[in-house]
C-alpha positions in Angstrom: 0.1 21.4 -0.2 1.3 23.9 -2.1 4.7 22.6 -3.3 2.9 19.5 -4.8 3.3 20.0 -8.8 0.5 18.7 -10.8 0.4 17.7 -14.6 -1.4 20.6 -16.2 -2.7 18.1 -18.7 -4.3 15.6 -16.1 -3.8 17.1 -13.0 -1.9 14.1 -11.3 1.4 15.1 -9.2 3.8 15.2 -11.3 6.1 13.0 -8.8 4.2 10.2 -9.8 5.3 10.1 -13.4 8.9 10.6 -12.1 8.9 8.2 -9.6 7.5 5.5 -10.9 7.4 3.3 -14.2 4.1 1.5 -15.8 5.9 -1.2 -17.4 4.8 -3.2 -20.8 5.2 -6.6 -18.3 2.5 -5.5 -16.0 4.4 -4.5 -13.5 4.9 -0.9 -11.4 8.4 -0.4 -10.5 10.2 2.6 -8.3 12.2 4.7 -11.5 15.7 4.2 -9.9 15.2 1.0 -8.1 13.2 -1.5 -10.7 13.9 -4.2 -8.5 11.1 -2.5 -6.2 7.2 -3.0 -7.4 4.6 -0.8 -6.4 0.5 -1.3 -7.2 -2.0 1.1 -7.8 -4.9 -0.5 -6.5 -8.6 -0.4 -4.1 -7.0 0.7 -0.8 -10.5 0.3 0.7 -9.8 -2.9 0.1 -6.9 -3.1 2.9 -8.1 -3.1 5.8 -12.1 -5.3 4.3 -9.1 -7.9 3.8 -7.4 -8.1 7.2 -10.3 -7.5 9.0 -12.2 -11.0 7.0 -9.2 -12.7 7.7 -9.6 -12.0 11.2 -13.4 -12.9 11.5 -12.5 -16.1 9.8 -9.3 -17.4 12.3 -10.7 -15.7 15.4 -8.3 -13.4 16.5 -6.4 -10.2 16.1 -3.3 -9.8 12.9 -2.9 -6.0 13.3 0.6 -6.6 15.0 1.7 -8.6 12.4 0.7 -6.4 9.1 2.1 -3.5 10.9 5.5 -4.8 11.7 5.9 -6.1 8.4 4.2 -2.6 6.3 6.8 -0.6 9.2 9.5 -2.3 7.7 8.7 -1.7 4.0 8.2 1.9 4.6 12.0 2.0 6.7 13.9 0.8 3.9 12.0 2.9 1.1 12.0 5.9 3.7 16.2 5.1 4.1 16.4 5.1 0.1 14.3 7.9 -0.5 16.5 10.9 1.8 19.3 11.9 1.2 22.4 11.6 3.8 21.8 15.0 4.9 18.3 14.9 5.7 18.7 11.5 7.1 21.2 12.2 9.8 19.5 15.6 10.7 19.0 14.5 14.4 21.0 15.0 16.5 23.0 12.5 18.7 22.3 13.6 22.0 18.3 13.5 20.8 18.4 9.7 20.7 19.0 8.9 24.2 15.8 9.1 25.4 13.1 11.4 26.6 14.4 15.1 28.6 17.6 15.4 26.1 16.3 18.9 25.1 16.3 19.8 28.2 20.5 20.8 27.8 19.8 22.2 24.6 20.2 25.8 24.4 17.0 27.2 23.2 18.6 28.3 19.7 19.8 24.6 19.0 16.4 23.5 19.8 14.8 25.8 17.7 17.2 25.2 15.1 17.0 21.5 15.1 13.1 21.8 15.4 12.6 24.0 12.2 14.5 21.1 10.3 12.8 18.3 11.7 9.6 19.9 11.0 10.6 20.7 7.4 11.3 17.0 6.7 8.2 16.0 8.7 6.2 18.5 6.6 7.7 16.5 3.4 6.3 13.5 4.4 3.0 14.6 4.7 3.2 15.9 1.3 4.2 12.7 -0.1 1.3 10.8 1.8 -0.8 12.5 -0.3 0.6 12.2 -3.6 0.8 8.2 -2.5 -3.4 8.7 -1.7 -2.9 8.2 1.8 -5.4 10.4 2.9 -5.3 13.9 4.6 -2.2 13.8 6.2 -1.4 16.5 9.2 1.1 17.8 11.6 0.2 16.8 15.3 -1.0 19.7 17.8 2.4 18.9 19.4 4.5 21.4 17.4 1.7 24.0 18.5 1.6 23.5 21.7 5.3 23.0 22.4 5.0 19.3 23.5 8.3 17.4 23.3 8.9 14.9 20.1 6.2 16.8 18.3 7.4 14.9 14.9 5.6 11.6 16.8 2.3 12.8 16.5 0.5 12.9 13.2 -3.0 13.5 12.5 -4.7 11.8 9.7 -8.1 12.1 8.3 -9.8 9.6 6.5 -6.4 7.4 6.0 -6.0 4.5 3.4 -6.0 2.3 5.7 -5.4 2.5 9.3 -3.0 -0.1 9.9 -0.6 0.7 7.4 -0.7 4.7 8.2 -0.2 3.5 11.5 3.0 1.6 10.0 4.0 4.2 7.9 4.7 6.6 10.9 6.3 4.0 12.5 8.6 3.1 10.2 9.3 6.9 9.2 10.0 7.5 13.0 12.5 4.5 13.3 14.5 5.9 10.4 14.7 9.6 12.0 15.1 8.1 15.7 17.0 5.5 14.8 15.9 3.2 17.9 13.1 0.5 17.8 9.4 2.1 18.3 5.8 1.2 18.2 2.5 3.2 17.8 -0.9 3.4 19.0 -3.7 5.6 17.8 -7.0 7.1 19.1 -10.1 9.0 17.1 -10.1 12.3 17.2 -13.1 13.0 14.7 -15.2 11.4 11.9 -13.0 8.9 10.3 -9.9 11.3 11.8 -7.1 9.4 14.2 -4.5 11.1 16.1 -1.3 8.5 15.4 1.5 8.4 18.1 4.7 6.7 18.1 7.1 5.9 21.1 10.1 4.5 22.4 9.1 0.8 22.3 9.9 -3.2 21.7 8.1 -4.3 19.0 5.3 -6.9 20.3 5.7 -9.3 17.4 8.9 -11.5 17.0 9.1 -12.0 13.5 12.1 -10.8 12.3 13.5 -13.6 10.2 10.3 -15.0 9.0 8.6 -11.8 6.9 11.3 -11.9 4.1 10.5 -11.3 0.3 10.2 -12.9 -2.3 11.8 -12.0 -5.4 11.3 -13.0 -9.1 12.9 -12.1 -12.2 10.3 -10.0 -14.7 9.7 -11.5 -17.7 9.4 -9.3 -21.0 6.0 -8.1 -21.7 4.0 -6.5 -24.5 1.5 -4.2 -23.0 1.2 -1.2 -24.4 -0.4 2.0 -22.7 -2.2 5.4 -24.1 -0.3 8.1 -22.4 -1.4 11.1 -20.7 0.5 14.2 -23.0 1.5 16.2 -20.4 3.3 13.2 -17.5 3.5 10.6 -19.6 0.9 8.4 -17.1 -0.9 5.7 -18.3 -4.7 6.9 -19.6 -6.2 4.7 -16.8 -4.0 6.4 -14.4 -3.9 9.9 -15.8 -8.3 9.6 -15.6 -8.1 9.1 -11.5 -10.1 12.3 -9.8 -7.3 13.1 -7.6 -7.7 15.5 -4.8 -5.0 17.6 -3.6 -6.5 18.5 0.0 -7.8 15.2 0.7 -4.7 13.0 -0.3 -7.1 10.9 -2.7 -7.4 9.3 -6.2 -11.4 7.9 -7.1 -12.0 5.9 -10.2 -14.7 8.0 -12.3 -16.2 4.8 -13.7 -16.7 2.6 -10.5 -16.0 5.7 -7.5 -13.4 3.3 -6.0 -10.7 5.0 -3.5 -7.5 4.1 -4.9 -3.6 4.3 -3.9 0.0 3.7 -4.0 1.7 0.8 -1.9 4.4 -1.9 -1.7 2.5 -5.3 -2.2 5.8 -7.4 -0.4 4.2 -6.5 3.0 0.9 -7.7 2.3 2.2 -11.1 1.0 4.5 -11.6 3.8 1.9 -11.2 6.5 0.2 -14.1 4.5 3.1 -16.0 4.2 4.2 -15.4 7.9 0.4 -16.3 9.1 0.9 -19.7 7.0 3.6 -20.5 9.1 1.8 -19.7 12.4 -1.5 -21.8 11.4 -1.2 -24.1 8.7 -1.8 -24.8 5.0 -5.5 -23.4 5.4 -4.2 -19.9 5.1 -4.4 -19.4 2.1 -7.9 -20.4 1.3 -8.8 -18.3 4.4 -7.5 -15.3 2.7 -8.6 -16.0 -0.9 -12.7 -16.7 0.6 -12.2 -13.2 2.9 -11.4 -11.7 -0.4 -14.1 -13.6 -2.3 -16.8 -12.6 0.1 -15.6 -8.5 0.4 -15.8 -8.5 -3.4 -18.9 -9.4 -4.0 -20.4 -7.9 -1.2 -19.6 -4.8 -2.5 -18.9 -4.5 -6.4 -21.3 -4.9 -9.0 -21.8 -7.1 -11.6 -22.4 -4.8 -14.6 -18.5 -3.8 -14.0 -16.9 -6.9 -14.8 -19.2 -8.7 -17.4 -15.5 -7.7 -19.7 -13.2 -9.4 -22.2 -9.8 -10.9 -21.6 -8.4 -8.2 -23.1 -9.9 -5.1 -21.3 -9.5 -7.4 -18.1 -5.6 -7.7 -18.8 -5.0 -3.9 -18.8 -7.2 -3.6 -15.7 -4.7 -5.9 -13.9 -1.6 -4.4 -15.4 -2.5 -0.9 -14.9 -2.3 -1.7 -10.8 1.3 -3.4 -11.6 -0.7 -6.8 -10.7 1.0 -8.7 -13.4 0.6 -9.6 -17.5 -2.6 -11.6 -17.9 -1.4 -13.9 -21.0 -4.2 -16.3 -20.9 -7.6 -15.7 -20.8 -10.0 -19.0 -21.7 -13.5 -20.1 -20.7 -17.4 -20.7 -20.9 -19.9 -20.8 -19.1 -18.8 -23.2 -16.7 -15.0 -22.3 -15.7 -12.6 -19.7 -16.4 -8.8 -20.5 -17.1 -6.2 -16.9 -16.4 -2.1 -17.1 -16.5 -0.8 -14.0 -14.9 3.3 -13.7 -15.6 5.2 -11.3 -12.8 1.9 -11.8 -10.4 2.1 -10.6 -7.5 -1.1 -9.9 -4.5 -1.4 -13.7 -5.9 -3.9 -14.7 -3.0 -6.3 -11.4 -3.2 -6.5 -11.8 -7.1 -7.5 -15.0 -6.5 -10.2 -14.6 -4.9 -11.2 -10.9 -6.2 -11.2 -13.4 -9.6 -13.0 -15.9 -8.0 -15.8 -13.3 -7.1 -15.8 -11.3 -10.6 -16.3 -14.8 -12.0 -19.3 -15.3 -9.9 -21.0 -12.1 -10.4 -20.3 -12.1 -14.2 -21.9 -15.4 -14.6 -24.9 -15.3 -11.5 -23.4 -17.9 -9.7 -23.8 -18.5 -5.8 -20.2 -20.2 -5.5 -17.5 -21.9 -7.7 -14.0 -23.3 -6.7 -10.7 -22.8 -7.6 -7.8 -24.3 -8.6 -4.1 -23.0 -8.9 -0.2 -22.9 -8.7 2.2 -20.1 -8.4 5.2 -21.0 -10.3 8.8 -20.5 -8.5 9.3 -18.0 -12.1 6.2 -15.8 -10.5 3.2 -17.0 -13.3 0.0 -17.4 -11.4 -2.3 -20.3 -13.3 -5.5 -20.3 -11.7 -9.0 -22.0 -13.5 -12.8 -21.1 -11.8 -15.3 -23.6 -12.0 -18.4 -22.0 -11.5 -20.8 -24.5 -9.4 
């Protein structure tokens, strides 16, 4: 935890200024890849999501978001080390359980101390991310073999997709197909294990992404002085043991994730079960929203409620019309298009009192989201 710089000025890691651009289109984007977004946004909000979606179609997804989050985090993971780093294992390790066994006890060692190093950097970086309190497993204590497939995590940002993150890390270091379980080991603390495995889900050619081409934008954003962050970023209460960011206005848990995983588990669930997808996952978000924010939050005008969406990299709100009986919104470069929906379909109803409403919208093939609430 040590080695994790922080802005004197704001005290948020410094790698997240470098990493990452807030962009005047609404959008987050990786610094040396702007064809990859990020959001900052409610990771309580993650698992709420998938686990309404599940309550409303009946059964289990948690295969499905993991193999798609897995893949996110392999390529990123593949970008992000270098050649060195990335080819550290050695050959013989990837055959299979027992290999160390005709390693001499200084290779092991050796090749150990490296592997932990890098392991040991990934931690570090789930908690600049807000991933939680990230840990290495009792393995590399206790001598166990393949202690780098262990991890234990405390209060994660969402279980599934630390689950997926390990797996997807693993993959990239083991370079064979894996899979992971997990158990509790604690209050809100899970001991995460990866192994030698066929993935259970066969969806390899249907969870693609979908790309659009960012139009210009005009947002512009108080800076911290000392990173360069946006204000609304550079404010998070971020806490360097826990792995955490909290909002100080509304004491929301917040973090840093690919959205293209999350909008191809919808997609790939629309192929599996029909058109009603959609409105499933739009009504799960609906009903987590307003069962847990407050209405004195979001009683706000178009323009405070356009920086609130770009500073998650949600999109450039460019339209913002209404009374008391509907709400129009344009978002250019959307993207989370289903969960904004219905997070806007339940803001709408708090804001005005209103037991329900409908909605009504399109995504364009350029990325704008048009969406209009009519309040019932």
């Amino acid at each position: 935890m040590d080695e994790i710089e922080l802005c004197e000025a704001c005290g948020t890691p410094l790698f997240v200024s470098r990493e990452f651009s807030w962009n005047a289109n609404g959008t987050i984007t990786l610094s040396g890849n702007p064809n990859s977004r990020m959001v900052f946004f409610e990771s309580d909000s993650i698992d709420e999501l998938f686990g309404g979606i599940e309550e409303l179609i009946g059964f289990s997804i948690a295969n499905i978001v993991i193999e798609s989050k897995s893949r996110d985090t392999r390529g990123y993971i593949e970008r992000l080390l270098t050649p060195e780093k990335s080819g550290f294992m050695p050959e013989q390790w990837r055959g299979g359980m027992g290999v160390m066994d005709h390693m001499t006890q200084d290779q092991k060692a050796a090749s150990l101390a490296v592997i932990r190093s890098v392991t040991q950097d990934m931690t570090n970086l789930s908690r600049i991310y807000g991933y939680g309190d990230q840990r290495l497993g009792t393995s590399w204590e206790s001598g166990g073999d393949y202690p780098w497939r262990s991890q234990l995590y405390h209060n994660p940002y969402s279980l599934l997709f630390a689950a997926a993150d390990n797996l997807g890390t693993n993959e990239v270091f083991e370079k064979t197909e894996m899979w992971v379980s997990w158990e509790e080991a604690g209050k809100d603390t899970y001991n995460i294990v990866v192994y030698p495995e066929k993935h259970p889900v066969d969806i390899k050619e249907r969870l693609k992404k979908k790309r659009f081409d960012p139009k210009p934008g005009g947002i512009d954003y108080e800076r911290c002085s000392g990173c360069g962050l946006p204000h609304e970023v550079a404010q998070l209460e971020y806490n360097l043991r826990d792995g955490t960011y909290f909002h100080p206005d509304t004491g929301w848990r917040m973090a840093i994730f690919g959205p293209t995983p999350i909008d191809a588990v919808f997609k790939d669930l629309e192929a599996e079960l029909g058109e009603t997808i959609p409105e499933t996952v739009m009504e799960a978000q609906r009903r987590y929203i307003k069962s847990a924010w407050g209405v004195e939050r979001w009683n706000r005008s178009g323009a405070t409620f356009q920086k609130i969406i770009a500073v998650r990299g949600l999109g450039n709100q460019v339209k913002f019309e209404g009374d008391r009986s509907h709400l129009e919104m344009r978002i250019e470069n959307s993207c989370l298009h289903l969960p904004i929906i219905g997070t806007i379909q339940a803001l709408v109803e708090l804001a005005y009192r209103a037991e329900s409403s409908r909605v009504e919208w399109e995504l364009h093939g350029d990325g704008d989201l048009d969406l209009n609430v009519i309040v019932r």
